[in-house]
N, C-alpha and C positions, 0 to 999 in steps of 0.2 A: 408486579410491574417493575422494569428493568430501566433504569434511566441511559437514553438515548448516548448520553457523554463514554458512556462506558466503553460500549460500542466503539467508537471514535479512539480512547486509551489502548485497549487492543489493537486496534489497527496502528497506532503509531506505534507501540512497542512493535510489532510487526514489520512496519520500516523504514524503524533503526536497524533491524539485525538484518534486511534486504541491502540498507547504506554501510555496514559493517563488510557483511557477503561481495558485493559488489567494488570497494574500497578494497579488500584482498584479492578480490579476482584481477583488477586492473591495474596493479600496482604486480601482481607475479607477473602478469601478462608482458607488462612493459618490462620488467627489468630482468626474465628468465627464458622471454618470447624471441623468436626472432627478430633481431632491430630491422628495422624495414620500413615502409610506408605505411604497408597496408598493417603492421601493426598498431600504430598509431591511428589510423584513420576507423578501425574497427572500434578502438578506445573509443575515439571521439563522436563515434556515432552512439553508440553505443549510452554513453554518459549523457547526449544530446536529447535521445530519444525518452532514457527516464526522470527526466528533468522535464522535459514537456507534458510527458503523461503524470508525474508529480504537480507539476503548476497546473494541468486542468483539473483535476482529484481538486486540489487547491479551491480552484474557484468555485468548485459545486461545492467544496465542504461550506463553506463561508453563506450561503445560500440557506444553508440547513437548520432549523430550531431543535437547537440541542437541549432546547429543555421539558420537550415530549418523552415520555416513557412508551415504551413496548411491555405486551403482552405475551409473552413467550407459553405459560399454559392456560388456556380455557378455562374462563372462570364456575363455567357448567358443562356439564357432559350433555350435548345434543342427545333428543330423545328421537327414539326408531318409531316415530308416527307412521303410519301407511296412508 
């Protein structure tokens, strides 16, 4: 049995290194991109969008009883009745 929190640990280290990835993407973007409008407006969409889809992740996690375990292998091997 695998405690459900663990799950959750992985996934945050996971995105940290998506906020790392994405914090050097937008930051060469802006300062080696072409200065312009629409480089900032892609930025800003952009930053807008995983911040939304972060805050709803957000609210389902908050929902969740982290203190349930998973079963990841079968405690018995099913038998081949006919």
């Amino acid at each position: 049995m695998v405690p459900l929190i663990l799950f959750l640990a992985v996934w945050a280290i996971l995105i940290l290194g998506f906020a790392l990835m994405a914090l050097i993407t937008c930051t060469m973007s802006l300062r080696f991109g072409i200065s312009g409008f629409m480089t900032l407006s892609t930025n800003t969409v952009f930053v807008l969008v995983t911040l939304l889809v972060l805050g709803g992740t957000g609210f389902y996690l908050i929902g969740v009883n982290w203190a349930q375990t998973v079963s990841i292998l079968p405690n018995s091997i099913p038998s081949l009745e006919l």
